[in-house]
C-alpha positions as CSV (number, residue, x, y, z in Angstrom):
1,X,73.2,84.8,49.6
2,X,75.5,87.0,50.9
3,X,76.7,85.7,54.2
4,X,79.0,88.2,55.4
5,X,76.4,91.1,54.0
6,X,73.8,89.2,56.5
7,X,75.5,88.5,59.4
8,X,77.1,92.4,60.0
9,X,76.2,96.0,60.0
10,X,77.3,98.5,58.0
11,X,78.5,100.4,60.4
12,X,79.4,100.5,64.4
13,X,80.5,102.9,67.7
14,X,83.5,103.1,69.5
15,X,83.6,105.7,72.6
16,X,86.6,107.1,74.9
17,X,85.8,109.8,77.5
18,X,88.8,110.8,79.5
19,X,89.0,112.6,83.0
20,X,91.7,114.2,84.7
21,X,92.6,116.0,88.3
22,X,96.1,117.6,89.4
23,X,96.8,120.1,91.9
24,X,98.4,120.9,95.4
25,X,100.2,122.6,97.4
26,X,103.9,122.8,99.8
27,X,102.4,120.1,102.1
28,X,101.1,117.7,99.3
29,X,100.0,117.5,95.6
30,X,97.9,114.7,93.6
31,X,97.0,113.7,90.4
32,X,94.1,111.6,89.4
33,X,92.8,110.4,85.9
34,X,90.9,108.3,84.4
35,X,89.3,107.3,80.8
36,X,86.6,104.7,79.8
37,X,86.1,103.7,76.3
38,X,83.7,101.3,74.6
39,X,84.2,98.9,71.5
40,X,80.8,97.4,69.8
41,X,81.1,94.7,67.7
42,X,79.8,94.7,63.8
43,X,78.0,91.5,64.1
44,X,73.7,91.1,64.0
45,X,71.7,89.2,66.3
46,X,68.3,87.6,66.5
47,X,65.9,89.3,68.3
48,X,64.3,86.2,69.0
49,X,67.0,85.6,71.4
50,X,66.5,87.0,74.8
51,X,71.1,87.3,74.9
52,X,73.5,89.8,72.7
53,X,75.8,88.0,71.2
54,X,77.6,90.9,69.4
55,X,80.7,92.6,70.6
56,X,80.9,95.0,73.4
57,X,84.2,95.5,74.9
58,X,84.5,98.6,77.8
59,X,87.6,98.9,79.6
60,X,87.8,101.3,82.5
61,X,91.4,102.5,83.8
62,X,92.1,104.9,86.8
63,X,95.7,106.2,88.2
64,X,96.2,108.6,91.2
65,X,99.6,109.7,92.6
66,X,99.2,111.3,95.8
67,X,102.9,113.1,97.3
68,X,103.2,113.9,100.6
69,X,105.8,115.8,102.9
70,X,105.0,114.8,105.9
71,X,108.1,116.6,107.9
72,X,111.1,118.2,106.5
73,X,112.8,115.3,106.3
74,X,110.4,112.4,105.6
75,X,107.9,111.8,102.4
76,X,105.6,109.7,101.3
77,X,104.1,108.7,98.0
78,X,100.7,106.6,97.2
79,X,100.1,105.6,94.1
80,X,97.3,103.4,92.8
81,X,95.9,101.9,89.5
82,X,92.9,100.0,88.3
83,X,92.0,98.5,85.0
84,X,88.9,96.2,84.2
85,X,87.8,94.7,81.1
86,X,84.3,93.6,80.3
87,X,84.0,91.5,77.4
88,X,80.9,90.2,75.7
89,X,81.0,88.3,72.3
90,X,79.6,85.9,70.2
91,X,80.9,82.0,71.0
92,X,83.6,82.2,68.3
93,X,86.2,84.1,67.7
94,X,85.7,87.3,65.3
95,X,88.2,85.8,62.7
96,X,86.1,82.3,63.1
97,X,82.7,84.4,62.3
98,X,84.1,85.8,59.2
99,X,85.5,82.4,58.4
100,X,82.4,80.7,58.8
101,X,80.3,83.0,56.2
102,X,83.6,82.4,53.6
103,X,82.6,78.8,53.8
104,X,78.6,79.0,54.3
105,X,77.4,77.9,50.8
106,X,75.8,80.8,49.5
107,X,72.8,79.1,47.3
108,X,71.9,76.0,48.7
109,X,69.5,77.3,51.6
110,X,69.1,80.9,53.8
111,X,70.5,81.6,56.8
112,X,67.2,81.3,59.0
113,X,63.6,80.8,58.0
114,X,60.5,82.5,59.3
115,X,58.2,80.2,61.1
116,X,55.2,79.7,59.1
117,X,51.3,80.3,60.9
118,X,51.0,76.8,61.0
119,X,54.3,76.8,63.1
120,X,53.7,79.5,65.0
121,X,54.7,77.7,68.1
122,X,57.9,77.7,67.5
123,X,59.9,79.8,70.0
124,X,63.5,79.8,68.6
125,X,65.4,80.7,65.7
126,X,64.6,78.2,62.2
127,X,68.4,78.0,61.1
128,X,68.3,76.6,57.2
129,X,70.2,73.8,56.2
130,X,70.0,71.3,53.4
131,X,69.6,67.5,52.9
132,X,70.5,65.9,56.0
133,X,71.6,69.4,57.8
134,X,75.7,68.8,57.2
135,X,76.6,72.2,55.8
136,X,78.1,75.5,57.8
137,X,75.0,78.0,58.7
138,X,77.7,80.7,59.9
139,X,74.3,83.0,61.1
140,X,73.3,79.9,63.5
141,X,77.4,79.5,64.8
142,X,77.3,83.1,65.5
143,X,74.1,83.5,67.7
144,X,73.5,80.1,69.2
145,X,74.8,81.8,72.3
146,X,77.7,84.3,73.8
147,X,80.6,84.4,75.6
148,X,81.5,86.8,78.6
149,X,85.3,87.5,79.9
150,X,86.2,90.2,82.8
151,X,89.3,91.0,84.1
152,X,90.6,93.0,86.8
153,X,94.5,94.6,87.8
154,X,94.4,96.7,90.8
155,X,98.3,98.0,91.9
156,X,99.0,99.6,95.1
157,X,102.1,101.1,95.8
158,X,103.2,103.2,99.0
159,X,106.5,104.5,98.8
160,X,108.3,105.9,101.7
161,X,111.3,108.4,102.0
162,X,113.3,109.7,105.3
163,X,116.3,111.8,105.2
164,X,118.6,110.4,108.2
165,X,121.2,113.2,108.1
166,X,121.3,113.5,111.8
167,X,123.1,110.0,111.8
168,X,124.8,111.0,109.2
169,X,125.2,113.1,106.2
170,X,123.6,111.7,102.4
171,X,122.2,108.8,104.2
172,X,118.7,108.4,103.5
173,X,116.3,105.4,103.8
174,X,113.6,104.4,101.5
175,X,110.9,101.7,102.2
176,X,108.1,100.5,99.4
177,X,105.2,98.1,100.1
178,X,103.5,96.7,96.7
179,X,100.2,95.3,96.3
180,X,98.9,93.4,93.2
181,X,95.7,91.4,92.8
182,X,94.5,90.3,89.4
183,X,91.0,88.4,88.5
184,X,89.8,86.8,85.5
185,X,86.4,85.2,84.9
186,X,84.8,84.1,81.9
187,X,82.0,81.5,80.5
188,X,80.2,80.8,77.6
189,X,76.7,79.7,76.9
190,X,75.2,78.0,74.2
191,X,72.7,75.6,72.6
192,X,72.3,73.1,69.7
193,X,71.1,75.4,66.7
194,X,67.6,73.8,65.6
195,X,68.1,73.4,61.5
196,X,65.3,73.3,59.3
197,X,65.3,72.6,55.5
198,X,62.9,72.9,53.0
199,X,61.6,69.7,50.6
């Protein structure tokens, strides 16, 4: 048995679509851009799950820049930018998963068995195992469940400029007002593999 052959694909996707706006004119200009992109994992599930435990990673960013002149003498500047993550995964670690099939013994049993008719009951994945069920089934690690992480950065920044040369001449004041809020949220789900060996 060749764990590493049966627990990934061949091959996978990775997308990135990018957008950008600029323009303006002597009262303002902007600029606005953004870019989504998706990473999916190499790893194979169960379809007997009702979850994906595989890798998908999207990350969506946006940035404006908005200038204003709002008099001869005073501007203003907005900008703002966004980035959120959405992570979802197997319960370990990628470098655990391949780890896992490095130290699955490769003769000794399979990774999961078809339920038999006289089985058919059965609603969730055989995992194999042998003798008393105390050896690494790296398939059964790897789908018992997943793991989700999001993230969120949002910046604001307003940025004020007004030319004082009536009171007198160079001097200029400048005023900024920052915003930052960042969120993070993750869980995991799992449950106790069933292992099944064969006598």
């Amino acid at each position: 048995m060749d764990w590493l052959d049966y627990i990934t694909r061949d091959v996978t996707t990775t997308r990135k679509y990018n957008l950008g706006l600029s323009g303006g004119g002597q009262v303002g200009t902007y600029n606005v851009s953004g870019d989504y992109s998706t990473d999916n994992g190499l790893l194979k599930i169960n379809p007997i799950n009702d979850f994906n435990s595989n890798v998908r990673f999207n990350v969506y960013n946006l940035r404006t820049n908005v200038n204003l002149n709002v008099t001869k003498t005073t501007s203003l500047t907005a900008r703002f930018n966004l980035n959120v993550q959405d992570y979802n995964g197997p319960p370990v670690s990628g470098s655990d998963a391949f780890g896992l099939a490095l130290r699955s013994n490769p003769v000794l049993f399979q990774p999961v068995y078809e339920a038999p008719e006289s089985m058919s009951w059965i609603k969730h994945p055989m995992f194999g195992n042998f003798a008393e069920g105390g050896y690494t089934n790296a398939y059964a690690q790897i789908v018992r469940g997943y793991s989700e992480r999001k993230r969120s950065n949002i910046y604001f920044q307003l940025d004020l400029n007004q030319k004082l040369s009536f009171i007198t001449e160079g001097l200029n004041y400048r005023g900024l007002l920052n915003i930052t809020r960042n969120s993070y949220f993750s869980q995991q789900r799992t449950y106790f593999p069933f292992l099944y060996t064969y006598t």
